[in-house]
N, CA, C and O atoms as a GROMACS GRO file, in nm:
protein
  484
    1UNK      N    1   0.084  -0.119   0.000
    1UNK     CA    2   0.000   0.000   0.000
    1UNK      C    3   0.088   0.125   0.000
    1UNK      O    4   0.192   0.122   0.067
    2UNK      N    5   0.050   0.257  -0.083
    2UNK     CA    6   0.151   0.325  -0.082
    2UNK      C    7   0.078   0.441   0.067
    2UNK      O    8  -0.026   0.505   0.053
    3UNK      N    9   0.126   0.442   0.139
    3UNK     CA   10   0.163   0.556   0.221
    3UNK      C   11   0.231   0.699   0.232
    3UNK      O   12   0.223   0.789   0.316
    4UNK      N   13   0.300   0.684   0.114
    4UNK     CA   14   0.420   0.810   0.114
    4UNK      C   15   0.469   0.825  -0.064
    4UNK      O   16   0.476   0.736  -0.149
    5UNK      N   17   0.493   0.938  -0.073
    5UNK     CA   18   0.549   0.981  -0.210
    5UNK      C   19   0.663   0.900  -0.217
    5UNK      O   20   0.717   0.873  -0.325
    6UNK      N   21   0.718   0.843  -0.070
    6UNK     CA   22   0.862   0.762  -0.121
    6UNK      C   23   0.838   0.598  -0.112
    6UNK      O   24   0.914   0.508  -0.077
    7UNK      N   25   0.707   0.597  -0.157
    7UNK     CA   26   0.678   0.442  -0.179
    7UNK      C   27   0.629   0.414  -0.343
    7UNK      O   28   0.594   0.306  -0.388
    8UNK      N   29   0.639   0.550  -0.420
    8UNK     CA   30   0.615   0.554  -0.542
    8UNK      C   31   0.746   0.504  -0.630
    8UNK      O   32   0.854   0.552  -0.599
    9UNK      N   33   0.739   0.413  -0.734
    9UNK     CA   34   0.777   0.388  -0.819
    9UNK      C   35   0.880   0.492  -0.942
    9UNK      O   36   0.993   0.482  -0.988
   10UNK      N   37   0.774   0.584  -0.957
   10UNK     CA   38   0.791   0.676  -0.976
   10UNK      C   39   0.874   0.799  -0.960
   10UNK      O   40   0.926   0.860  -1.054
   11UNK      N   41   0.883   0.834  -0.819
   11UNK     CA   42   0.965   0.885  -0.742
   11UNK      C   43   1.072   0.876  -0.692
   11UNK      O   44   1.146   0.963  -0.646
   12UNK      N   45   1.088   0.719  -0.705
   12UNK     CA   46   1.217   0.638  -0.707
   12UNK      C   47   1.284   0.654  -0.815
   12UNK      O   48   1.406   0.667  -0.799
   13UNK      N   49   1.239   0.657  -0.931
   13UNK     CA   50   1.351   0.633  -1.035
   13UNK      C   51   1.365   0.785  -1.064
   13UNK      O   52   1.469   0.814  -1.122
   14UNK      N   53   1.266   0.906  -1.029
   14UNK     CA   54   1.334   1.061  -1.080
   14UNK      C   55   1.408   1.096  -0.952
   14UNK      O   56   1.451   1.211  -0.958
   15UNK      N   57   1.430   1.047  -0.865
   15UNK     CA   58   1.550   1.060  -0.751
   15UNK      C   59   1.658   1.021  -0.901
   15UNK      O   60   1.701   1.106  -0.980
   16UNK      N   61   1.682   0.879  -0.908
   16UNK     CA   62   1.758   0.806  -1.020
   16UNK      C   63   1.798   0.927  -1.110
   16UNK      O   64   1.916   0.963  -1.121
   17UNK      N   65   1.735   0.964  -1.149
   17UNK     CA   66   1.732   1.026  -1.282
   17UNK      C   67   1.815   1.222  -1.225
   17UNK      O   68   1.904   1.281  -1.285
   18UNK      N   69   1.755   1.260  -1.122
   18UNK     CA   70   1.840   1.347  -1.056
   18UNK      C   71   2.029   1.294  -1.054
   18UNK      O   72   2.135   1.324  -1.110
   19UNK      N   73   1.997   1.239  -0.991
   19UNK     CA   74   2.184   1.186  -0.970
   19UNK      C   75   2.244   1.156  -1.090
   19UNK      O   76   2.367   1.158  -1.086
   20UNK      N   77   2.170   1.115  -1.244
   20UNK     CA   78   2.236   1.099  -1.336
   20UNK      C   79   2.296   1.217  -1.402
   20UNK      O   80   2.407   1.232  -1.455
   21UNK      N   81   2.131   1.349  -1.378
   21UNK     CA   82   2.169   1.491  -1.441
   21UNK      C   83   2.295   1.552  -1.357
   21UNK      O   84   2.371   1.597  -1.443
   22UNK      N   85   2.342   1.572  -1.248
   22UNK     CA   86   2.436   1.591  -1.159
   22UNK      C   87   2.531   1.533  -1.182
   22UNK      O   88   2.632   1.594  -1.145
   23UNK      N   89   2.557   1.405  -1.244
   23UNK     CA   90   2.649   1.356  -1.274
   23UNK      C   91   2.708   1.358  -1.404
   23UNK      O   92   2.831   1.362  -1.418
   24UNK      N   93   2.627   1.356  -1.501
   24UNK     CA   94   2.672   1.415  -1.672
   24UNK      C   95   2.710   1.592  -1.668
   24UNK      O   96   2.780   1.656  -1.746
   25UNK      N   97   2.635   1.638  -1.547
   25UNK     CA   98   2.653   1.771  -1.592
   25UNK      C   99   2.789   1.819  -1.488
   25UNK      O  100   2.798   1.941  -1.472
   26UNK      N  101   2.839   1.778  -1.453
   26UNK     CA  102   2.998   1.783  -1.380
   26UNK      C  103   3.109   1.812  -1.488
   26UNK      O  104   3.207   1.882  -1.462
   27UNK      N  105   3.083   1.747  -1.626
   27UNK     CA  106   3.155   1.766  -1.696
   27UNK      C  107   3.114   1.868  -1.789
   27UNK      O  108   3.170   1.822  -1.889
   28UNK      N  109   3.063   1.962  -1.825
   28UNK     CA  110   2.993   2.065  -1.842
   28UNK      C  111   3.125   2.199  -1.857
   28UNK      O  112   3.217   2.191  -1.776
   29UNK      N  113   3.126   2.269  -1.918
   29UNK     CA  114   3.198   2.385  -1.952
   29UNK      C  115   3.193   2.492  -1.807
   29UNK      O  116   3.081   2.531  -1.775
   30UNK      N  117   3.286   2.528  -1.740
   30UNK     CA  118   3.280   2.621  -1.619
   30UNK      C  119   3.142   2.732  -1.656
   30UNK      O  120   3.029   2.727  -1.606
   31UNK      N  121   3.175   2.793  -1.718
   31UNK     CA  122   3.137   2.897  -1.779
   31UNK      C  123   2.926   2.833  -1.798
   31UNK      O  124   2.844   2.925  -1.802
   32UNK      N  125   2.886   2.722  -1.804
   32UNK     CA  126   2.782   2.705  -1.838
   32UNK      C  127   2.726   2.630  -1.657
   32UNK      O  128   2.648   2.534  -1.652
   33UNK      N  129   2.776   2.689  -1.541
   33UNK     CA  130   2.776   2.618  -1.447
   33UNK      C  131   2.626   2.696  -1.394
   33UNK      O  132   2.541   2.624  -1.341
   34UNK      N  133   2.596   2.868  -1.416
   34UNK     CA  134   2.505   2.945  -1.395
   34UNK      C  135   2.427   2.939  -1.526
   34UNK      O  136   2.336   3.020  -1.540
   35UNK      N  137   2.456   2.839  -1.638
   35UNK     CA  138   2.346   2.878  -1.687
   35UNK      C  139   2.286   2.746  -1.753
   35UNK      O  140   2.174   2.725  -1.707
   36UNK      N  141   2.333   2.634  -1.862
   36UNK     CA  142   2.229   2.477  -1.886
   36UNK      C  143   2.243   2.424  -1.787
   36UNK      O  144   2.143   2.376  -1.734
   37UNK      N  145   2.407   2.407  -1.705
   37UNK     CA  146   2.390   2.294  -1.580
   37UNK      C  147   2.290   2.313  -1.462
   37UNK      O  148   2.256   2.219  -1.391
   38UNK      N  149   2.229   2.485  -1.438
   38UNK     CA  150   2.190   2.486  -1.352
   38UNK      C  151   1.995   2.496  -1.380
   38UNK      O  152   1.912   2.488  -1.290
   39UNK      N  153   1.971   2.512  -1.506
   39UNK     CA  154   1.873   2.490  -1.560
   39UNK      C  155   1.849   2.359  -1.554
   39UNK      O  156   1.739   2.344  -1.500
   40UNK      N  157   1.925   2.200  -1.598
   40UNK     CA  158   1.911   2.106  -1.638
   40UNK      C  159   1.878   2.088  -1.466
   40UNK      O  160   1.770   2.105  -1.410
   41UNK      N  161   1.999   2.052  -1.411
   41UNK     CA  162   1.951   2.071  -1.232
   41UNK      C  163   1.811   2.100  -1.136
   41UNK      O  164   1.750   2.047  -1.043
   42UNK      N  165   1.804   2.224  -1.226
   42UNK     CA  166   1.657   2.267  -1.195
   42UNK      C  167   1.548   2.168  -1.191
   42UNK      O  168   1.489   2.127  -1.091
   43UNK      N  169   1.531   2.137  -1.314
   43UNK     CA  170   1.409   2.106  -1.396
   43UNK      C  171   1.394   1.962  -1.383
   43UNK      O  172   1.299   1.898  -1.429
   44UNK      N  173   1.541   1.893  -1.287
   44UNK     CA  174   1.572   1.740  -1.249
   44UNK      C  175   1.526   1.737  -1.126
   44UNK      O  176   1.455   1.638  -1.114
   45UNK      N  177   1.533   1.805  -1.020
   45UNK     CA  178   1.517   1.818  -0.927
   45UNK      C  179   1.338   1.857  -0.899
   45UNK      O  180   1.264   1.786  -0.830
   46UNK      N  181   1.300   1.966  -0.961
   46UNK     CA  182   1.192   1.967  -0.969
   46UNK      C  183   1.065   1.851  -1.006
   46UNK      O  184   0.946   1.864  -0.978
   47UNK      N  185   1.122   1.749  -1.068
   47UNK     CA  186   1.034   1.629  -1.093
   47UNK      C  187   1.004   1.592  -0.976
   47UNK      O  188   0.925   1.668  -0.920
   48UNK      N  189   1.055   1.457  -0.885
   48UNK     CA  190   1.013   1.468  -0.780
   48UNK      C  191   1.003   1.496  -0.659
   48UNK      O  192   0.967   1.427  -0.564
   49UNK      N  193   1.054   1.657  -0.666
   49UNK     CA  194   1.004   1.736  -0.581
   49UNK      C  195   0.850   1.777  -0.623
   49UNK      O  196   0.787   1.819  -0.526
   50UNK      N  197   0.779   1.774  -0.740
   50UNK     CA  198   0.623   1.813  -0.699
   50UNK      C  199   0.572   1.677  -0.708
   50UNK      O  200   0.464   1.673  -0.649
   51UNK      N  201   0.616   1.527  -0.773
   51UNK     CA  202   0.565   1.434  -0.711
   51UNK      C  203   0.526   1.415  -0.582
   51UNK      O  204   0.425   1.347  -0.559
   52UNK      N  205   0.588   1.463  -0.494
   52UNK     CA  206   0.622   1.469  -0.342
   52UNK      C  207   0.500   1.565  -0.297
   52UNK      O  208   0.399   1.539  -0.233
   53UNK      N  209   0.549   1.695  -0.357
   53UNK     CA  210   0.478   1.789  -0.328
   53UNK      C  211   0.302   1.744  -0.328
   53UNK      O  212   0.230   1.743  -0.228
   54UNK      N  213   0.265   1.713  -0.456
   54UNK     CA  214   0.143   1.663  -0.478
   54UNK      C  215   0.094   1.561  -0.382
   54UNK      O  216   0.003   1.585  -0.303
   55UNK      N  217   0.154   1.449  -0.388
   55UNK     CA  218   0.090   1.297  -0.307
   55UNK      C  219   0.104   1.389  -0.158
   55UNK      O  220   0.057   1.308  -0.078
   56UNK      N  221   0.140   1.506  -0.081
   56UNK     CA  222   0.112   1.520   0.005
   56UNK      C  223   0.020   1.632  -0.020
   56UNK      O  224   0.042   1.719   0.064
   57UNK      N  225  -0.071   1.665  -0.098
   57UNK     CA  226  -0.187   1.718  -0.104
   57UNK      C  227  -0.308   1.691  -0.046
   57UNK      O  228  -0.322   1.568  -0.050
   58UNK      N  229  -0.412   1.749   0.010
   58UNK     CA  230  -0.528   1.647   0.041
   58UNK      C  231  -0.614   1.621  -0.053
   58UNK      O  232  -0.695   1.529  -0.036
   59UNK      N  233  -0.613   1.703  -0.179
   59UNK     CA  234  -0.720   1.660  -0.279
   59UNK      C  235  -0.670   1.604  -0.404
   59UNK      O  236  -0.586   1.666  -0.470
   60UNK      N  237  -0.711   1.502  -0.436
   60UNK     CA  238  -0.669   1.453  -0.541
   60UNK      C  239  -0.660   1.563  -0.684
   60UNK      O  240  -0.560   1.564  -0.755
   61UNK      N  241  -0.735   1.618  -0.700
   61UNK     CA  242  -0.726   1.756  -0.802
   61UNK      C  243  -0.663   1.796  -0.822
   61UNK      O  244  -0.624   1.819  -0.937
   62UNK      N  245  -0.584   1.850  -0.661
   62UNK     CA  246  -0.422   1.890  -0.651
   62UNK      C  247  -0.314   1.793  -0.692
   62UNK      O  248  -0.218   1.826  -0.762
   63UNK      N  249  -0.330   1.693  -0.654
   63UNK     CA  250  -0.236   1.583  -0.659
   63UNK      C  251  -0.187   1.601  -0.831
   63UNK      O  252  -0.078   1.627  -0.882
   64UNK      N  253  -0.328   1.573  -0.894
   64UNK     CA  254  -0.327   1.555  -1.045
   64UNK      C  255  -0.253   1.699  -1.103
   64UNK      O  256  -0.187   1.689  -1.207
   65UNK      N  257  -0.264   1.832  -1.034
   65UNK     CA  258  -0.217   1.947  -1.078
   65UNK      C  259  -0.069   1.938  -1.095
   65UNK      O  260  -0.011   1.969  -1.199
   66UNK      N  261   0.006   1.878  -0.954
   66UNK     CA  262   0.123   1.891  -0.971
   66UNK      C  263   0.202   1.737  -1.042
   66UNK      O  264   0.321   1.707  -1.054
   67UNK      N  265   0.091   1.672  -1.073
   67UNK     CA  266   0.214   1.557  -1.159
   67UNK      C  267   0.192   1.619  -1.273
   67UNK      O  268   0.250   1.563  -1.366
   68UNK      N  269   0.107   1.750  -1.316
   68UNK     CA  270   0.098   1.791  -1.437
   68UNK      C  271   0.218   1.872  -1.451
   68UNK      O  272   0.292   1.839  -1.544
   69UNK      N  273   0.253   1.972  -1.380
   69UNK     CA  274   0.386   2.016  -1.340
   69UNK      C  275   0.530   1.928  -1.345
   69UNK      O  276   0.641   1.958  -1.388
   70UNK      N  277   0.480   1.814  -1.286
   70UNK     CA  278   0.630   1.704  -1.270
   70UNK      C  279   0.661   1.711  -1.460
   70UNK      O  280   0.770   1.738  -1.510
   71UNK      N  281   0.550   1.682  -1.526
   71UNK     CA  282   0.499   1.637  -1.698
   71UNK      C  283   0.602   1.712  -1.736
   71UNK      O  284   0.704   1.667  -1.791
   72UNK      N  285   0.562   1.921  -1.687
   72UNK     CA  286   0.657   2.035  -1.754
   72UNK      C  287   0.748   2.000  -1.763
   72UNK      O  288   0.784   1.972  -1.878
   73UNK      N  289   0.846   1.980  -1.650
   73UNK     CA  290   0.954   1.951  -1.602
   73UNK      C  291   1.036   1.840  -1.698
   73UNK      O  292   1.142   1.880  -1.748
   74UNK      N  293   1.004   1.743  -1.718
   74UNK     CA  294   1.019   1.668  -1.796
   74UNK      C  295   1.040   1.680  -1.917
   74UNK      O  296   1.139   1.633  -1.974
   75UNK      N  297   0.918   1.768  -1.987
   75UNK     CA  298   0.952   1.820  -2.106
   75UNK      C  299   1.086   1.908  -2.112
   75UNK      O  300   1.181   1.874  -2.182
   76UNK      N  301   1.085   2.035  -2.023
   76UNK     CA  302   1.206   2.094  -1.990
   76UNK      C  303   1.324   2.030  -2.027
   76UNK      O  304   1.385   2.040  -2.133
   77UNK      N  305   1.357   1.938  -1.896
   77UNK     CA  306   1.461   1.851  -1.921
   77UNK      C  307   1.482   1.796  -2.027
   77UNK      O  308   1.599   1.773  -2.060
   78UNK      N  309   1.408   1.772  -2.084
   78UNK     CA  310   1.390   1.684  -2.243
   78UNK      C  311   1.531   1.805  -2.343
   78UNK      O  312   1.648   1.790  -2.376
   79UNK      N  313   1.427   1.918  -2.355
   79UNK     CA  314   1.458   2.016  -2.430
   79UNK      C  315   1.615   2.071  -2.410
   79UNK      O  316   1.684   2.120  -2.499
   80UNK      N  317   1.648   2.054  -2.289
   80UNK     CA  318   1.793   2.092  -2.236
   80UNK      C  319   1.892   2.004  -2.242
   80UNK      O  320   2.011   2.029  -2.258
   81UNK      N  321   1.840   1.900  -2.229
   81UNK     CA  322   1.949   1.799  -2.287
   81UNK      C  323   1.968   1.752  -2.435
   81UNK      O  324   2.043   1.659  -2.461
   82UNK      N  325   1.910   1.809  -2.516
   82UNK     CA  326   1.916   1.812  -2.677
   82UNK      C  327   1.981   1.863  -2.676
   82UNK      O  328   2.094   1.822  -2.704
   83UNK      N  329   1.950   2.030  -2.635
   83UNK     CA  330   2.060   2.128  -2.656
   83UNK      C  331   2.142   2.112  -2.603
   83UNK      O  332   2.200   2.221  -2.606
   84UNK      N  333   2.220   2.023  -2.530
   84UNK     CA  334   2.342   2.019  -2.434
   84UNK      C  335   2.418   1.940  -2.551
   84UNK      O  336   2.530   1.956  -2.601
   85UNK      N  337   2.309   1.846  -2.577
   85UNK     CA  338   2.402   1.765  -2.670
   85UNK      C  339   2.430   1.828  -2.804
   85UNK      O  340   2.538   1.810  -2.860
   86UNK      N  341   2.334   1.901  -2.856
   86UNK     CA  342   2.364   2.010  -3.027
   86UNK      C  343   2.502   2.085  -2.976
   86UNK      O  344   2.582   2.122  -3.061
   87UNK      N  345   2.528   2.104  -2.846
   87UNK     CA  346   2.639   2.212  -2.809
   87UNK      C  347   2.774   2.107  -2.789
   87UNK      O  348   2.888   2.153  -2.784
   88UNK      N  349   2.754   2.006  -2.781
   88UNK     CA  350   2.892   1.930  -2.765
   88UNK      C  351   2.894   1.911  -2.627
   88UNK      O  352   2.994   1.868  -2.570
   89UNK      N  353   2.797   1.938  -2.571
   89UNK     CA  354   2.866   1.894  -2.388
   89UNK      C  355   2.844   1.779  -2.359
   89UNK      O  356   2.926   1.726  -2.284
   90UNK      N  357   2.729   1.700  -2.407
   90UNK     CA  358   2.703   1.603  -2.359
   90UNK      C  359   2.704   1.454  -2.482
   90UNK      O  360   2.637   1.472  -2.584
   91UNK      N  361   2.752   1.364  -2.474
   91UNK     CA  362   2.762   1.295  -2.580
   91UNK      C  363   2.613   1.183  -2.590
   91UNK      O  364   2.520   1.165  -2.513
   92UNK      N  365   2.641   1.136  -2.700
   92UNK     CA  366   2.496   1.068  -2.790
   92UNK      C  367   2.471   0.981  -2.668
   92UNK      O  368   2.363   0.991  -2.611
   93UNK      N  369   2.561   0.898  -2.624
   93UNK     CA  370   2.527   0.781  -2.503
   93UNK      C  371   2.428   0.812  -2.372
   93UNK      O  372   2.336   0.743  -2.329
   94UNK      N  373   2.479   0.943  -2.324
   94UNK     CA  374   2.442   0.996  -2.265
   94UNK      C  375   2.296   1.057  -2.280
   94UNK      O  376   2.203   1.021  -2.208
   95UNK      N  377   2.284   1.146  -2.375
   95UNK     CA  378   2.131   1.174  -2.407
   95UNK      C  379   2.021   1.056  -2.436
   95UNK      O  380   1.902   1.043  -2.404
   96UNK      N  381   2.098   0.988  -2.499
   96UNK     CA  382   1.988   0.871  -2.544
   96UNK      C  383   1.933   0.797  -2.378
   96UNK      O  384   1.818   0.785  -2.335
   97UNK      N  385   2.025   0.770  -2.334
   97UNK     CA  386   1.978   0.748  -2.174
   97UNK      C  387   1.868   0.822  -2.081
   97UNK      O  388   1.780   0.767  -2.016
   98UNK      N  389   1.899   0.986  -2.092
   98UNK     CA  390   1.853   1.084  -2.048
   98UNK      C  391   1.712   1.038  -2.123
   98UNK      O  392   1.625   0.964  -2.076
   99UNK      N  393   1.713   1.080  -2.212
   99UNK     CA  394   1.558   1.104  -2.295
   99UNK      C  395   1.504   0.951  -2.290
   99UNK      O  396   1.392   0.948  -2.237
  100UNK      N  397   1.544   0.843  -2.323
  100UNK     CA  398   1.474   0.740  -2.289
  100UNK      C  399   1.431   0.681  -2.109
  100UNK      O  400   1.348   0.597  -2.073
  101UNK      N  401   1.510   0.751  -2.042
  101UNK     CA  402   1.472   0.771  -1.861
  101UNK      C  403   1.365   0.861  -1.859
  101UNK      O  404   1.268   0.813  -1.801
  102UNK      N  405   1.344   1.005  -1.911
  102UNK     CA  406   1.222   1.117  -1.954
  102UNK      C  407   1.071   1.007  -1.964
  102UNK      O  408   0.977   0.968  -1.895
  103UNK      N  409   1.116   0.997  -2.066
  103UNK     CA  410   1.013   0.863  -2.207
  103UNK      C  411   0.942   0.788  -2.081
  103UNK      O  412   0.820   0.798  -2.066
  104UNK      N  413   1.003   0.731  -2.014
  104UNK     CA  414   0.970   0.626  -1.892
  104UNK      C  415   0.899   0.689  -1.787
  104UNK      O  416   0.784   0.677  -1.743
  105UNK      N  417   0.994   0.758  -1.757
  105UNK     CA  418   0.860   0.861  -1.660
  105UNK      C  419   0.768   0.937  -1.659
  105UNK      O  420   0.702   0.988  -1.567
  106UNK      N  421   0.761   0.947  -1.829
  106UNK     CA  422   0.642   1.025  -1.869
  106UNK      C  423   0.538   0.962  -1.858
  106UNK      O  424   0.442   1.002  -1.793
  107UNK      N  425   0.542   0.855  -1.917
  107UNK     CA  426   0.455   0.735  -1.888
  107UNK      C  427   0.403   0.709  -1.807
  107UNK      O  428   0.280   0.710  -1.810
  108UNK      N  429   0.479   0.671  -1.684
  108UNK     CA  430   0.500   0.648  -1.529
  108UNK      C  431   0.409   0.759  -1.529
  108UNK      O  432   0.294   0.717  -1.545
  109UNK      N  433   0.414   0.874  -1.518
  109UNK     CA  434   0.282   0.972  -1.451
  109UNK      C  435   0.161   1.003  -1.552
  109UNK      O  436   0.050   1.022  -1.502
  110UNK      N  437   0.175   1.009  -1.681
  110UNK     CA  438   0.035   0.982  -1.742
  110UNK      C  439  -0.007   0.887  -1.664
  110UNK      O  440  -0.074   0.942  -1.578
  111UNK      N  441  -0.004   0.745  -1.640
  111UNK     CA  442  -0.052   0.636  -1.609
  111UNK      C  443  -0.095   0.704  -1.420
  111UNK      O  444  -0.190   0.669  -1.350
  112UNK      N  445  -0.034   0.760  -1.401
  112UNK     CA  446  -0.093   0.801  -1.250
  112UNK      C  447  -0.191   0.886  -1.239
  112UNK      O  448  -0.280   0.881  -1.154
  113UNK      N  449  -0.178   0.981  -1.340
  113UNK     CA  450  -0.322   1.056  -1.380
  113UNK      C  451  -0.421   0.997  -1.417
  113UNK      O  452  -0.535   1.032  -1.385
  114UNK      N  453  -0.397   0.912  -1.480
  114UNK     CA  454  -0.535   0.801  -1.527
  114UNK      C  455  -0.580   0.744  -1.386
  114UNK      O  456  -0.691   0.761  -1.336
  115UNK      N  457  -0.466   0.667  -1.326
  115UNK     CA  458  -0.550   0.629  -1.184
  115UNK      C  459  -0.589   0.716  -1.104
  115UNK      O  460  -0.684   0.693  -1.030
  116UNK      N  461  -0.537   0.811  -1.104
  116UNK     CA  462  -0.577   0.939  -1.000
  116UNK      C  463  -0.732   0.978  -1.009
  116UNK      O  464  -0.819   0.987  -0.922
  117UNK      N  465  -0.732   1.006  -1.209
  117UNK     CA  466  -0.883   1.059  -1.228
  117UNK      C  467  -0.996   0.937  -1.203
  117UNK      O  468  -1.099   0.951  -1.137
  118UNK      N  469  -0.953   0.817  -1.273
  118UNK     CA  470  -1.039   0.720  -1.192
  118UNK      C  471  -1.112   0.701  -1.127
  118UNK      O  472  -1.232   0.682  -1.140
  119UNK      N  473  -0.993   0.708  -0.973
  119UNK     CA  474  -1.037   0.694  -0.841
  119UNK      C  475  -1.105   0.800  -0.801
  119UNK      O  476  -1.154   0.802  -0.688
  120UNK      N  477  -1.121   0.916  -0.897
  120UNK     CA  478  -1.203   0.975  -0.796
  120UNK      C  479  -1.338   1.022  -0.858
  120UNK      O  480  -1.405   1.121  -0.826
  121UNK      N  481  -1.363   0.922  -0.961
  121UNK     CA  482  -1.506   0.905  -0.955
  121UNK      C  483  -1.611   0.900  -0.872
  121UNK      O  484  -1.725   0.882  -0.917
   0.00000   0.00000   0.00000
């Protein structure tokens, strides 16, 4: 039974997915430390932080608001790691990982919105 945002599936693997952006983006140009690394950071971190945020909502409405938010985020990230990679910072291995980890969790929360709206028929 889930009890907690940290019994989600979900939430588990964009923790995952945080430590990967932190970790590709180490190697990153000094100079881009205030501006894609800390965008990409952003927008990694922000996933499940409003997963979190949401499942501790009391209304499901809300809940559904902010995995719509987690969605942005995602896209974000999507978009920043293309461009990381069109710029040479980040290589093909790497993005293809990134965006197919995105791909997965996009999924992962459509599919929670579906149960969300569901249940609260």
């Amino acid at each position: 039974m889930i009890q907690s945002y940290r019994d989600l599936d979900v939430w588990k693997k964009s923790i995952g997915l945080v430590k990967k952006v932190y970790s590709v983006t180490q190697a990153f140009p000094k100079e881009e430390m205030y501006g894609l690394v800390a965008q990409m950071r952003r927008s990694a971190v922000s996933l499940p932080s409003n997963i979190a945020e949401g499942k501790s909502r009391q209304g499901i409405n809300e809940y559904v608001q902010f995995v719509y938010i987690a969605l942005g985020s995602i896209a974000e990230l999507e978009t920043q790691t293309i461009i990381s990679n069109e710029l040479g910072f980040l290589d093909v291995k790497d993005k293809d990982l990134i965006l197919e980890e995105l791909d997965h969790l996009a999924r992962m929360l459509r599919n929670l919105v579906k149960g969300l709206k569901t249940s609260n028929r």
